[in-house]
C-alpha positions in Angstrom: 31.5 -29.1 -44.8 30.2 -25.7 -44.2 27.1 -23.4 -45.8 23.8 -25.3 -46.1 22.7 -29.0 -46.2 20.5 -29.5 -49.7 17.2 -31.3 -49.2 17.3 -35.0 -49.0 20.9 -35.0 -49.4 21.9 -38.2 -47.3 18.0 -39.2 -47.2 18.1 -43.0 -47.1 21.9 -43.6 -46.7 23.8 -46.2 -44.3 25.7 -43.1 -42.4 26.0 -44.0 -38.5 27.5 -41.0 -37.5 27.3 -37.4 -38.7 29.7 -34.4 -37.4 30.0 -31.0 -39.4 30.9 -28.3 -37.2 30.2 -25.5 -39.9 27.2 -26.0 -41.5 24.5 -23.3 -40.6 21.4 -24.6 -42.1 19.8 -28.2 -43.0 17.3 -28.5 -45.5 14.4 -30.6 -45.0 14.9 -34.5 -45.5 18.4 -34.3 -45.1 18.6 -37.2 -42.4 15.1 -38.8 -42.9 15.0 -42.9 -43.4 19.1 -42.5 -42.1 18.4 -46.0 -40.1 21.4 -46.7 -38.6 22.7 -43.1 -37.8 23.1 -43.7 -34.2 26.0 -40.4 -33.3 24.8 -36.8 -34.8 26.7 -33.4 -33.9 26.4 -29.9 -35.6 27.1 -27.0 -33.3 26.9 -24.1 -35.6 23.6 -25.1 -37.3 21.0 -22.3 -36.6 18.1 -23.8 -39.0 16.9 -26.8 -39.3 14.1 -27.1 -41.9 11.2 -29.4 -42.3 7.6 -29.6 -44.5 5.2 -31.9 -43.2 4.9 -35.3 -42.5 6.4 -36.3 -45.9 9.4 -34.5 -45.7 10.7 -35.1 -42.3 14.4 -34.3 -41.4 14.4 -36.8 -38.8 12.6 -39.7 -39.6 12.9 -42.9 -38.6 16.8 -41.6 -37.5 17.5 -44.0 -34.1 20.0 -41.5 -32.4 18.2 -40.5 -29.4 20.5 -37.3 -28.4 20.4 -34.4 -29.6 22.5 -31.0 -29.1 22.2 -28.2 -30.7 24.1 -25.2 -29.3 23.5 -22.6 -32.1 19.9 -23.4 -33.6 17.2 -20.9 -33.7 14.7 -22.6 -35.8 13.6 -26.0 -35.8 11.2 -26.6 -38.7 7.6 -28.2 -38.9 7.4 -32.1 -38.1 11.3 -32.1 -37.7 11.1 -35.1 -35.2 7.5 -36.1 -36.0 6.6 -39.8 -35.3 10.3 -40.1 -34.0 10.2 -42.8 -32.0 13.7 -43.1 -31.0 14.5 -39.1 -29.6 14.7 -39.0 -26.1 17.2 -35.7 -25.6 17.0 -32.3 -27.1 18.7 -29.1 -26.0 18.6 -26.2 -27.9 19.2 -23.3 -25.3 19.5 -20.7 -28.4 16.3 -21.9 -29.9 13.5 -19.2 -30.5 11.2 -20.7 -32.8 9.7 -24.0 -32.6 7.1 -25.0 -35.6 4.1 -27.1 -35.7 4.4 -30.6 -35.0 8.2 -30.3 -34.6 8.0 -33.6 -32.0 4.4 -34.6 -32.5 4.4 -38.3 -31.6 7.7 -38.3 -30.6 6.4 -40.6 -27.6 10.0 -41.2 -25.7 11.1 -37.5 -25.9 11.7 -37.3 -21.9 14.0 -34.3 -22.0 13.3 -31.1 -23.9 16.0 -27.8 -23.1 14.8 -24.7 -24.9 14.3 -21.7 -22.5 14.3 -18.9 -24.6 11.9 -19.7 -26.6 9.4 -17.3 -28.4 7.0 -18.8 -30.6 5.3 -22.6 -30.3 3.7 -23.8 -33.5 0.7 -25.7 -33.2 0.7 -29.8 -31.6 4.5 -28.9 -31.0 4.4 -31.8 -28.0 0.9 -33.5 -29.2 1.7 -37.5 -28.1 5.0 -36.5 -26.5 3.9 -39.1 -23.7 7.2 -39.7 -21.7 8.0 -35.8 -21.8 7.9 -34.2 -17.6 7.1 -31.0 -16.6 9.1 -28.3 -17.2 10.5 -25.8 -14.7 7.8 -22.8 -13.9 10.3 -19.9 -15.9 10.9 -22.6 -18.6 8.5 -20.2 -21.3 8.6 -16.9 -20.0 9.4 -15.2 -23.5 5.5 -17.3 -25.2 2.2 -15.1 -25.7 0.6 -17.3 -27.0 -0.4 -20.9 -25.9 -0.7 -22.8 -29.1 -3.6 -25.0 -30.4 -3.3 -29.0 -29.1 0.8 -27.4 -28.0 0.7 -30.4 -25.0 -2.5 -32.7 -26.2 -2.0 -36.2 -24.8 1.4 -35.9 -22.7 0.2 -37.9 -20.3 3.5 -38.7 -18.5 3.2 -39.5 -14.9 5.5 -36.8 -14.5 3.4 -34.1 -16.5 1.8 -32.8 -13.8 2.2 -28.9 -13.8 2.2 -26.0 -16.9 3.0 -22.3 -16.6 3.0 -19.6 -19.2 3.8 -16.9 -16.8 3.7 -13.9 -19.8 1.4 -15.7 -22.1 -1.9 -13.1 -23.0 -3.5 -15.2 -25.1 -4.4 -19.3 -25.6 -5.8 -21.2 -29.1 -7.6 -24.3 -28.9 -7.2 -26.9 -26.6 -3.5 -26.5 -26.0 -4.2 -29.5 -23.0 -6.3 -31.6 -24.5 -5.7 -35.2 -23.1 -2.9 -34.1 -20.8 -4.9 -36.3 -17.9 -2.2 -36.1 -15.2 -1.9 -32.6 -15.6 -2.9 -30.4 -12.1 -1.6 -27.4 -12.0 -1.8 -24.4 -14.7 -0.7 -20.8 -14.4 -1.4 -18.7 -17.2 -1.4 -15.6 -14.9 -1.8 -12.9 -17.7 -4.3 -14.7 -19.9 -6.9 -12.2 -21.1 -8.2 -13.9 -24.8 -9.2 -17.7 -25.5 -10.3 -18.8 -28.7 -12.1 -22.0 -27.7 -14.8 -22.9 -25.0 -12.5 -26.3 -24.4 -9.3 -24.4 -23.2 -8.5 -27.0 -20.5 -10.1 -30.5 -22.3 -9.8 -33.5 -20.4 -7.0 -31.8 -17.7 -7.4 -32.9 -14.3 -6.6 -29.6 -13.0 -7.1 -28.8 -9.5 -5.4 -25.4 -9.5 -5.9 -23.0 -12.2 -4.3 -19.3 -12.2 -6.2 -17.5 -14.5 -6.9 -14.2 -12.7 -6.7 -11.3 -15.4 -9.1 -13.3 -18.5 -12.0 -11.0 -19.5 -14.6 -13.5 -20.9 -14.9 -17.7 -21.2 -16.8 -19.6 -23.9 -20.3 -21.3 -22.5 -18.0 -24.8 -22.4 -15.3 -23.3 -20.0 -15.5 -26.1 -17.7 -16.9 -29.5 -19.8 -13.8 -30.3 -20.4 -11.9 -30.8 -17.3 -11.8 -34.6 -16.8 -11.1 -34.3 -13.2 -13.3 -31.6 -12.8 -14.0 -32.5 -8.8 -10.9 -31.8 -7.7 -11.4 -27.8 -9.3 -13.3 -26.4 -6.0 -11.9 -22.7 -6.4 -12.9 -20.7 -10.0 -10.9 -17.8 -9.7 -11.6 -15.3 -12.5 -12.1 -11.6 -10.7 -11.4 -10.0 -14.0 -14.2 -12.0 -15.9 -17.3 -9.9 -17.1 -18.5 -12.1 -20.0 -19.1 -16.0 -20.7 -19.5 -15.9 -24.3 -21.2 -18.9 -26.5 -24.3 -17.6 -26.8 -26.1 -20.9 -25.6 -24.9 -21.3 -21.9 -28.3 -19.9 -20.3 -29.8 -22.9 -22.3 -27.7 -25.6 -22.0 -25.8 -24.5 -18.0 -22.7 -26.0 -20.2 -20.6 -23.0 -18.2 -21.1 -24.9 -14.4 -23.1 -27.8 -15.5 -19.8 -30.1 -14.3 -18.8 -27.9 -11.3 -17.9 -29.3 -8.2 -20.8 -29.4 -5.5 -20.2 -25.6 -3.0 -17.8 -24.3 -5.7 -16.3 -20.7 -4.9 -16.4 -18.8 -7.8 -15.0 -15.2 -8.2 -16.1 -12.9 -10.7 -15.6 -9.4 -11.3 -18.7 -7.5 -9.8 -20.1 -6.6 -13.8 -21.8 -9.9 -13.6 -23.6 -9.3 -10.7 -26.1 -6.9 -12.5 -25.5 -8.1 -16.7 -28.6 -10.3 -16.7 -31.2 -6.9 -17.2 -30.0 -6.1 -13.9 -30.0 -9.1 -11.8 -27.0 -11.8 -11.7 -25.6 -13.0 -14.8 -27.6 -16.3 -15.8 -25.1 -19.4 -15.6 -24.2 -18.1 -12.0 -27.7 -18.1 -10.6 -28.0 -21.9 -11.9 -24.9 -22.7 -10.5 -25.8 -21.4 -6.9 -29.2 -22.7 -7.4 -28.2 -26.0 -8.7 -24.4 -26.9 -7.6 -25.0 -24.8 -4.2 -22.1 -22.3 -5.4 -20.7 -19.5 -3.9 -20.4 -16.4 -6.1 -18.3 -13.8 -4.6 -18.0 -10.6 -6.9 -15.1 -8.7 -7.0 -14.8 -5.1 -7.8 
């Protein structure tokens, strides 16, 4: 075979093994109900396309290997609600859309280092997936909405984005064994919930410019966080944290934070709002960095 797979083309078929070493593209649905293809090989395919939930290429498919030595693009909800992938390599891929393994809860092995772009919930419910190695995502900017949500894996324990700039919503949310994150050129967040329900105890944030009023509700584990490090920070945005202390109200008793020395004086001259509570009320200690 060679060219393209057409959509749905074996969808629903009794095929247990699959091998076509000159195809460059499947169409979405191509594999999806395939129950008893166990075997599956295609090393020239560079796309794999996918719509949804209702059109997944790879659903309900119980081979639990997958190599893909060529591919590019993996489509949106390729593997989604795969139970039965376990191993994926891809180290060509580049773009990886939204909800291409969401729920995919015994992926354990994931290979794609060069990629660029990481749709939305890409991992959400991946819960046997491990960390990944700290250069693993060097060419991402941007930290996807809900990208690891709920891999709690034992072995999930440590995320960097080392070139990231910017973060969506929640990209952790759920991720409760997870200690360790380095996004060390983060400068832009779009929610106040950035790190929901992490139990981080280490975070390397150092060059972001401004937090929503939420920044710290939701770290789970938010005791073990005894170090804020933000010396680039001059704004905590939200509008209602000098009402409702949501910025520190869960900070750790004697928390250091560092801020940059702007916020000394942006409360009509005196010390920015939510850090005066947190001294006054969590015994914090502010140092301001110029």
């Amino acid at each position: 075979m060679s060219g393209t797979l057409g959509i749905n083309v074996f969808k629903g078929t009794k095929i247990n093994s699959f091998t076509a070493n000159n195809i460059t593209s499947i169409q979405y649905g191509a594999f999806s109900l395939c129950s008893n293809l166990l075997t599956f090989q295609t090393d020239s395919v560079v796309t794999i396309n996918s719509i949804n939930t209702n059109f997944q290429t790879f659903e309900s498919v119980p081979c639990v290997s997958y190599s893909f030595p060529a591919l590019k693009t993996l489509g949106e909800s390729t593997f989604k609600f795969n139970s039965f992938v376990q191993s994926f390599s891809a180290p060509e891929l580049t773009n990886l859309e939204a909800q291409a393994f969401s729920q995919s809860v015994n992926l354990n092995y994931c290979n794609i280092p060069k990629v660029i772009n990481l749709g939305n919930s890409a991992f959400n419910g991946c819960k046997s997936l491990p960390s990944f190695s700290d250069s693993h995502f060097d060419n991402v900017l941007v930290v996807s909405d809900s990208l690891f949500a709920f891999c709690s894996n034992a072995l999930f324990t440590r995320i960097c984005f080392n070139n990231a700039t910017s973060a969506l919503a929640t990209p952790f949310n759920g991720a409760t064994n997870l200690s360790y994150i380095a996004i060390p050129k983060l400068k832009t967040t779009s929610n106040n919930f950035l790190f929901s329900n992490a139990n981080v105890s280490t975070l390397i944030i150092p060059l972001v410019e401004s937090l929503g009023s939420g920044f710290l509700n939701g770290f789970s584990g938010i005791s073990a966080l005894s170090i804020i490090d933000i010396p680039k920070c001059t704004t905590f945005t939200g509008g209602l944290s000098s009402v409702n202390k949501n910025m520190f109200a869960r900070a750790k008793i004697g928390v250091v934070i560092n801020v940059n020395i702007a916020m000394q004086t942006n409360n009509d001259g005196a010390p920015d709002f939510d850090l005066t509570w947190a001294i006054t009320n969590k015994s914090a200690i502010v140092n301001y960095i110029t």
